[in-house]
C-alpha positions as CSV (number, residue, x, y, z in Angstrom):
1,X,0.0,0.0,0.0
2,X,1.3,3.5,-0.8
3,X,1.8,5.9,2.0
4,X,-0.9,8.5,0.4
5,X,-3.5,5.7,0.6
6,X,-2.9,4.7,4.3
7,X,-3.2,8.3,5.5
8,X,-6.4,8.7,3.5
9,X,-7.9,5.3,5.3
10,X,-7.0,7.3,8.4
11,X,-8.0,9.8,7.6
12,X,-11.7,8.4,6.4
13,X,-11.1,6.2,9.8
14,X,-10.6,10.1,12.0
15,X,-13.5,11.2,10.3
16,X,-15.9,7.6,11.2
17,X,-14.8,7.6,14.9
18,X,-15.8,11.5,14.8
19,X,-19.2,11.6,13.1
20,X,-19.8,8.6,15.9
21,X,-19.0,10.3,18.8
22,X,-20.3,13.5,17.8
23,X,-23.4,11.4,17.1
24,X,-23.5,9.5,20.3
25,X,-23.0,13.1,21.9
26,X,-26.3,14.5,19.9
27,X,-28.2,11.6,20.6
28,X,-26.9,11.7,24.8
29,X,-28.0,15.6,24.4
30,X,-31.6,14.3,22.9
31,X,-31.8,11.8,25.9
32,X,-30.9,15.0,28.5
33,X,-33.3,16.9,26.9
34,X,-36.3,14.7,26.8
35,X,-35.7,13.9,30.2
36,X,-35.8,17.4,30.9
37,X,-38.9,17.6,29.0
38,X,-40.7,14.9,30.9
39,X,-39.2,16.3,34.6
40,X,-40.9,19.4,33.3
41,X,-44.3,18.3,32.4
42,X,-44.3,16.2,35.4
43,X,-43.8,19.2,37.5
44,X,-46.6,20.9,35.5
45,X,-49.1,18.2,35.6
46,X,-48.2,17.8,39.6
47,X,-48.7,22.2,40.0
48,X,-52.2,21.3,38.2
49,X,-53.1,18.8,40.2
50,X,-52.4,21.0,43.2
51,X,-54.0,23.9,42.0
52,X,-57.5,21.9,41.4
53,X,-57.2,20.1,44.9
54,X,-57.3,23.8,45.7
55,X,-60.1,24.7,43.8
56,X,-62.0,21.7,45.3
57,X,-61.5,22.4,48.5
58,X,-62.1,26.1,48.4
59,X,-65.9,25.1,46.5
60,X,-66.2,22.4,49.6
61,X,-65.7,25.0,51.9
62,X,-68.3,27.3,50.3
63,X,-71.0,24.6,49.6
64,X,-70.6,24.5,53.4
65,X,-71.3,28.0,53.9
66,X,-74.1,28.0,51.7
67,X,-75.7,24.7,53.1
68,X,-75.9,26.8,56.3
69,X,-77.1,30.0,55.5
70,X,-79.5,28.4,53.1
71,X,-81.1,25.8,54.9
72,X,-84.3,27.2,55.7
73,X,-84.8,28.5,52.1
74,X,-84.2,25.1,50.7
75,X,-85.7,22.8,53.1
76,X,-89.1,25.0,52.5
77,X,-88.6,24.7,48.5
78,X,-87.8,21.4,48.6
79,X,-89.4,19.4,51.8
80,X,-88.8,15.5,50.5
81,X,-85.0,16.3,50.7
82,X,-81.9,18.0,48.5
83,X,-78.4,18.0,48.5
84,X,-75.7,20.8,47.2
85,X,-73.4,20.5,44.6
86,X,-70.6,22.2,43.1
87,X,-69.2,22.5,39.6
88,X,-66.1,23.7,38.4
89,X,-63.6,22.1,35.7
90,X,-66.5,20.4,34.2
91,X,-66.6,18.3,37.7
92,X,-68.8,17.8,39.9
93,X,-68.3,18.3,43.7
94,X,-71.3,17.1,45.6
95,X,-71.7,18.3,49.7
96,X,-71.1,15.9,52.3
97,X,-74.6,14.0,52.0
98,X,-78.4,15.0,51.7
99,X,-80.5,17.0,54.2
100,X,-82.4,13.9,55.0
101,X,-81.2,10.3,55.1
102,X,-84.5,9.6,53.3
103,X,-82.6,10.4,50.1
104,X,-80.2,8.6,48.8
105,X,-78.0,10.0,45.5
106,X,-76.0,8.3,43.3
107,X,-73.2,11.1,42.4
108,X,-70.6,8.8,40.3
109,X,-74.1,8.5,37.8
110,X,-74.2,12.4,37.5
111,X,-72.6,13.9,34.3
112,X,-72.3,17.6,33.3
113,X,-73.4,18.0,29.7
114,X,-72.5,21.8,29.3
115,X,-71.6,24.8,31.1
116,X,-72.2,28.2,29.6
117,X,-72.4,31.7,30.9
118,X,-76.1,31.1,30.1
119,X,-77.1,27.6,31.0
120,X,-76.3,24.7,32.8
121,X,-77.1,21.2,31.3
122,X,-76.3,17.8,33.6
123,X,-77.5,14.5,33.7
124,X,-78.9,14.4,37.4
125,X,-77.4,11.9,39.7
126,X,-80.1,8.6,40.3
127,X,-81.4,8.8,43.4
128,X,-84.1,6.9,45.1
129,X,-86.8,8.7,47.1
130,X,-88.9,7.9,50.4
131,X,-90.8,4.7,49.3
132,X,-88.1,2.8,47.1
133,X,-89.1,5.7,44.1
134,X,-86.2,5.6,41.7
135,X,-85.3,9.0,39.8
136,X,-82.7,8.3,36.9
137,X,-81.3,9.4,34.0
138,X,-83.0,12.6,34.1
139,X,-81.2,15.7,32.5
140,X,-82.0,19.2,33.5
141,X,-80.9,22.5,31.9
142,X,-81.2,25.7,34.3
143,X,-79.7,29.3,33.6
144,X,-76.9,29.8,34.9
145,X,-77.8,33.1,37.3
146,X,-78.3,33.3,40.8
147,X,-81.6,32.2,42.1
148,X,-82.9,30.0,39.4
149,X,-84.6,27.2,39.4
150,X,-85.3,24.2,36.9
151,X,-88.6,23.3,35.9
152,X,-89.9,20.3,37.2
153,X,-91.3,19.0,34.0
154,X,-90.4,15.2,34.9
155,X,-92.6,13.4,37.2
156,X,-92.1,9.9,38.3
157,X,-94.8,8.7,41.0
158,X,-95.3,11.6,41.7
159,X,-91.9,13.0,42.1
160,X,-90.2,15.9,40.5
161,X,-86.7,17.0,40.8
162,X,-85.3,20.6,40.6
163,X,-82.0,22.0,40.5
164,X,-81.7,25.3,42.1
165,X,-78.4,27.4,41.2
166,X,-77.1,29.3,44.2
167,X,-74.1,30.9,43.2
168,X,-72.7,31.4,40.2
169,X,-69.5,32.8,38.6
170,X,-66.8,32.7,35.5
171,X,-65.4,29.9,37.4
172,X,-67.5,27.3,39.6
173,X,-71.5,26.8,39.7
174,X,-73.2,25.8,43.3
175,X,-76.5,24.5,43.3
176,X,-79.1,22.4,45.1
177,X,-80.7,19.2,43.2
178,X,-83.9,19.4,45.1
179,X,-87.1,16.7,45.0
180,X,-90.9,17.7,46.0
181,X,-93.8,15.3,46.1
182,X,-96.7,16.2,43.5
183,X,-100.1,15.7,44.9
């Protein structure tokens, strides 16, 4: 072999080892930066899920509020029994249990259709009433202001079920699903 010919397989050799390290360095970098990439969305996704425990538990602590100073309204409106609710992030965050243990509600069957600065649309939690009456699959819309209520235009033996909005902003919804007894 001639001298000119070795120093070029060296040279093409040089040139080999170096595109293969730089490319093991590029594709290192690409592993650094895409675990970067997930430590950061990680972060994000655990500051979100912080923020809405947050959320929640503020709404708790006002359905509380308002299941106090609205109690006499409510149990007059709706005398078989209700129970508060919130919404916010399209998820519903129902109080601690009923006014009466007559009632008993079904939340995980309660879905929120649509929330607008207009209306409110949900599928209604099943609930059976005093004397084994099942309510189910009953969707309600309601404007979404202050003081409204739903009309009660489903009756099942005699039963009706309302939803009564008690506070409403940009961000969260708290109402009342209430039930009366039509004679």
């Amino acid at each position: 072999m001639q001298m000119g010919t070795i120093w070029i397989i060296i040279g093409c050799l040089v040139i080999a080892g170096g595109l293969l390290i730089g490319s093991l360095m590029v594709n290192h970098g690409n592993k650094l930066n895409q675990q970067i990439s997930e430590q950061k969305i990680l972060e994000q996704q655990k500051e979100s899920e912080t923020a809405i425990i947050g959320k929640i538990k503020n709404l708790k602590e006002e359905i509380a509020e308002l299941q106090k100073s609205k109690e006499k309204e409510l149990t007059s409106q709706f005398p078989a029994g209700y129970q508060l609710f919130g919404i916010i992030d399209k998820q519903i965050v129902p109080s601690a249990r009923p006014s009466t243990e007559e009632i008993r509600i079904s939340w995980s069957t309660a879905k929120i259709l649509s929330v607008t600065k207009h209306f409110v649309d949900i599928m209604l939690p099943d609930a059976v009433l005093p004397g084994n009456n099942i309510l189910q699959s009953n969707t309600v819309r309601v404007k979404n202001e202050e003081g409204f209520i739903s009309q009660g235009a489903i009756v099942i033996n005699g039963w009706s079920t309302f939803v009564k909005i008690l506070k409403s902003d940009q961000n969260k919804v708290i109402a009342a699903v209430g039930y009366t007894k039509i004679r």
